[in-house]
C-alpha positions in Angstrom: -6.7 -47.6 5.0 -5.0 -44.2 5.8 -2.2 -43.7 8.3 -0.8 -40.6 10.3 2.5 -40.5 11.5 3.1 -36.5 11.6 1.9 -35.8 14.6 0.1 -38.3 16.7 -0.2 -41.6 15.4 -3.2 -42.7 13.6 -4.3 -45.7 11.6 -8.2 -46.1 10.5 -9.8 -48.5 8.1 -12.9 -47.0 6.6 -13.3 -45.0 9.6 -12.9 -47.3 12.0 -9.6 -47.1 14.1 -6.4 -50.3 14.1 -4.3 -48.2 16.5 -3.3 -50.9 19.2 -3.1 -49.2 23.2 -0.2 -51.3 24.1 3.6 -49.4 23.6 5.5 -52.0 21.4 2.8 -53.2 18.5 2.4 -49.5 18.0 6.0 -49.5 17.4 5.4 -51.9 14.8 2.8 -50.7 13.2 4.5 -47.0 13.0 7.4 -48.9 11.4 5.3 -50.9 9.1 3.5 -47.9 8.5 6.8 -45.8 7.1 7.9 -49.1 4.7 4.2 -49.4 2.5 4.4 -52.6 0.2 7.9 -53.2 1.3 9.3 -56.0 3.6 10.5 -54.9 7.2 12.9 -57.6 8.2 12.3 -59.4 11.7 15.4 -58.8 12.8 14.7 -54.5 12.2 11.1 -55.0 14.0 13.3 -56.7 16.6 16.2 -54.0 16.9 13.2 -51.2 17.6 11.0 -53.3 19.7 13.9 -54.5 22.2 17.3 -52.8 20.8 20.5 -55.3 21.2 18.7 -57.1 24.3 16.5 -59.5 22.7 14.5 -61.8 24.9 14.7 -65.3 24.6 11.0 -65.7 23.5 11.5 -62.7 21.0 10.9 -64.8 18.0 7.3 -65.8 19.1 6.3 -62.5 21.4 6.5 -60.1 17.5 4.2 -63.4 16.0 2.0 -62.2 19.1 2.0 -58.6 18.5 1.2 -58.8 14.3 -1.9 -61.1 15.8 -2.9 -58.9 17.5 -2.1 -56.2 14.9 -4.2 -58.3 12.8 -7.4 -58.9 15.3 -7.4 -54.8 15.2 -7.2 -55.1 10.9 -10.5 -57.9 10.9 -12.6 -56.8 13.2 -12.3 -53.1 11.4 -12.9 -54.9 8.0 -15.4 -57.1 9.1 -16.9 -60.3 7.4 -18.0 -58.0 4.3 -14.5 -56.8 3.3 -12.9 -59.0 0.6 -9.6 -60.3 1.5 -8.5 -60.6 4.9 -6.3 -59.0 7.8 -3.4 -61.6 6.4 -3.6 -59.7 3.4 -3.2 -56.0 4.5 -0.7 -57.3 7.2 1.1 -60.0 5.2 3.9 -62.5 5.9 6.9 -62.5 3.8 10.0 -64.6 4.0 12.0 -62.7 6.6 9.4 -59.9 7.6 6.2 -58.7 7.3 4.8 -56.0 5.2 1.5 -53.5 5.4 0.2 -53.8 1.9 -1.5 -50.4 1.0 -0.5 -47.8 -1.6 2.0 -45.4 -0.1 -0.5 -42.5 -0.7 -2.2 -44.3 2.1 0.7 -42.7 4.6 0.8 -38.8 5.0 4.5 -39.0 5.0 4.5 -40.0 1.6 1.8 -37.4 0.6 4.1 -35.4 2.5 7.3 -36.2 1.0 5.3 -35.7 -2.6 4.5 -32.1 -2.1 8.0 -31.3 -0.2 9.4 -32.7 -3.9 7.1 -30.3 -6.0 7.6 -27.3 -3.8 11.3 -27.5 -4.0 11.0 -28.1 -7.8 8.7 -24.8 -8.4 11.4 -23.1 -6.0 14.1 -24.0 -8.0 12.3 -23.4 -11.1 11.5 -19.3 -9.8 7.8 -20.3 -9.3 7.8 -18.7 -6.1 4.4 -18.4 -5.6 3.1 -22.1 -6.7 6.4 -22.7 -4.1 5.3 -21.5 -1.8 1.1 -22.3 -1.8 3.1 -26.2 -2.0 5.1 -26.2 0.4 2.2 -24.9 2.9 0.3 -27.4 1.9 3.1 -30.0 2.7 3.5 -28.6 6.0 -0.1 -28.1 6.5 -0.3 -31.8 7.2 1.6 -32.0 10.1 -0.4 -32.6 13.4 2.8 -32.0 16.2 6.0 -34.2 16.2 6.6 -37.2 14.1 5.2 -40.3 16.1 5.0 -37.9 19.4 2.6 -40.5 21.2 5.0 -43.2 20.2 8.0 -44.8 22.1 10.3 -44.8 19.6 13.2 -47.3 19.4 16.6 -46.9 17.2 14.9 -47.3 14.1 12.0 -45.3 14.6 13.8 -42.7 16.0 16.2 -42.3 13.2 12.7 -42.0 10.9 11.3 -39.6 13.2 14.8 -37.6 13.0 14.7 -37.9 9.5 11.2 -36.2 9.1 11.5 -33.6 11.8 14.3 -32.5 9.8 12.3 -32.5 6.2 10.1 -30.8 8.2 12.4 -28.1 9.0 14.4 -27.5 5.3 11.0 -27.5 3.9 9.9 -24.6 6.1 12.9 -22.8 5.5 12.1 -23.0 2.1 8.6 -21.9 2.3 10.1 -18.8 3.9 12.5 -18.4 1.6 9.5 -18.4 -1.5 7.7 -15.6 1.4 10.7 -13.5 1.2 11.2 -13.0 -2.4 7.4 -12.7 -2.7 7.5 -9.4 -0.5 5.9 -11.0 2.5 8.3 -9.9 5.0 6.2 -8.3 8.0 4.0 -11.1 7.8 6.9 -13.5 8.6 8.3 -11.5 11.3 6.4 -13.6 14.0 6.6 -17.0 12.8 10.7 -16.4 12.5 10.8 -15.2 15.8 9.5 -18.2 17.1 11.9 -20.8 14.8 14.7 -18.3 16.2 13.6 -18.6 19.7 13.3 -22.7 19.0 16.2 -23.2 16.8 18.9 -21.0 18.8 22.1 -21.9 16.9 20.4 -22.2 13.3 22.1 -19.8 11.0 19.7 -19.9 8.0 16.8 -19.3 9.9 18.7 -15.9 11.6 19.4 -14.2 7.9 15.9 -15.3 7.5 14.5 -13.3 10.5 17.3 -10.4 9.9 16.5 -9.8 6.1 12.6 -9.9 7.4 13.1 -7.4 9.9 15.3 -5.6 7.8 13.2 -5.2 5.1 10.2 -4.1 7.4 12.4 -1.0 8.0 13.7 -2.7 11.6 18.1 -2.5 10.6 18.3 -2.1 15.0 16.2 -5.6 15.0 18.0 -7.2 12.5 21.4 -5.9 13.8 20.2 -7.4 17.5 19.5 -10.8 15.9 23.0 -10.9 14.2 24.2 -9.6 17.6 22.6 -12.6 20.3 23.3 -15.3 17.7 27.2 -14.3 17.4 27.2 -13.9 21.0 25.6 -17.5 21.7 27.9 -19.1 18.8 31.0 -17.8 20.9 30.3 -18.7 24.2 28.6 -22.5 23.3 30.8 -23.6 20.2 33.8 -20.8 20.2 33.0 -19.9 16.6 32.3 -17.2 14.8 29.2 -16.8 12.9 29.7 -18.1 8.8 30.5 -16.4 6.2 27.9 -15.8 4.4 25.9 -14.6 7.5 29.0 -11.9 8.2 28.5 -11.2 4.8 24.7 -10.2 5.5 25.4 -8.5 8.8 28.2 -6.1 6.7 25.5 -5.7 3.8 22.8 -4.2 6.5 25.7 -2.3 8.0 26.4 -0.8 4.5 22.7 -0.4 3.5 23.5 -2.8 0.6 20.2 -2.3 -2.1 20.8 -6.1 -3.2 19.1 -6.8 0.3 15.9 -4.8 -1.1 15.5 -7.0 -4.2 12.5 -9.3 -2.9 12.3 -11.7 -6.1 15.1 -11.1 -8.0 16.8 -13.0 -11.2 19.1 -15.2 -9.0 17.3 -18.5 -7.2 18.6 -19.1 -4.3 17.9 -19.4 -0.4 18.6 -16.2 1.9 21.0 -18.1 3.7 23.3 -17.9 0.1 22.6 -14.5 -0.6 25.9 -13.3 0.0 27.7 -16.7 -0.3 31.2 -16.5 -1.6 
């Protein structure tokens, strides 16, 4: 059995898709689907389906949904299959449980590479780091669950991976960066910028690319609009560290030329206190 969730959600069994049509068993299945071989509690399946409001036939309308969950599972696996729906969608005391290996899920897949990625960047493999981390990325499909009507539970999930998503890409970048890749990156950060209007990493990220590409006016602008849009939404000033950068391009600082140098660290922390 394999299982999207990053992007549009998909569930197939040798090919042949389990995806239910109707809004709340997709619901469960998505939740089952992000808990592999581990017991989702009723009363959790409950709190996404129908929130605080529970209806007084909740109890026996989820029973309905895993059935029909579970009429998807058999006729996919048909008579030939050993084992049966009951066992991939099993019954536990308290909950019910999808029993496939997590590699089954692309968020976990996911989640694996994210883990090595970071590890190579924090070793100085910038490279390997970066080839991982694209891979990683790579297997998102659009938002998390996007054809999916998420409930509190699923929404905190979906949350949870958009923002993964995110701190992984700014890593990726970050790997780019110190690998000299800087007019390459140029467009891609111009569109997180443009997406992301109040993100500070991302803005020494598109500054020290534009920068580096012999574009100081760009990179000035950037540091320019973001300040200005910090002050009139949130009446801050911009952090430290990025005031730091913006006097550092002012100054013509070479420690902004060094693309992979001894120190590990993001862009964002380059001039860190």
């Amino acid at each position: 059995m394999e299982i999207k969730v990053l992007g549009a959600l998909n569930a197939e069994f040798e090919g042949i898709s389990v995806v239910p049509s109707a809004g709340k068993p997709r619901q469960i299945l998505a939740l089952l689907a992000l808990y592999p071989g581990r017991v989702v509690p009723v009363p959790t399946l409950m709190e996404e389906i129908w929130g605080t409001d529970l209806p007084q036939s909740s109890m026996t309308t989820l029973q309905t949904y895993i059935l029909q969950l579970r009429r998807l599972l058999g006729t996919a696996m048909g008579p030939d299959v050993p084992g049966s729906a009951k066992d991939v969608l099993a019954t536990r005391y308290g909950g019910y449980l999808l029993q496939i290996p997590a590699e089954a899920v692309d968020a976990f897949t996911y989640e694996r590479l994210v883990t090595e990625g970071r590890q190579a960047y924090e070793d100085g493999e910038d490279e390997r780091a970066a080839t991982v981390l694209r891979r990683a990325l790579d297997l998102w499909d659009g938002p998390a669950l996007v054809d999916v009507r998420v409930g509190p539970v699923l929404e905190i999930e979906a949350m949870r991976l958009e923002q993964s998503r995110l701190v992984a890409r700014e890593r990726r970048i970050d790997a780019d960066l110190r690998l000299g890749r800087h007019v390459e990156l140029i467009a891609e950060l111009t569109d997180l910028i443009a997406r992301h209007p109040q993100h500070e990493g991302l803005h020494s990220q598109a500054m020290v690319a534009l920068y580096r590409s012999g574009r100081q006016a760009a990179a000035l602008d950037v540091y320019r609009r973001l300040r200005q849009r910090l002050i009139d939404e949130l009446g801050v000033e911009p952090s430290p560290q990025l005031q730091r950068l913006h006097q550092a391009m002012l100054a013509v600082d070479p420690r902004l030329d060094i693309v992979a140098g001894p120190r590990r660290t993001s862009t964002f922390d380059l001039y860190a206190a």
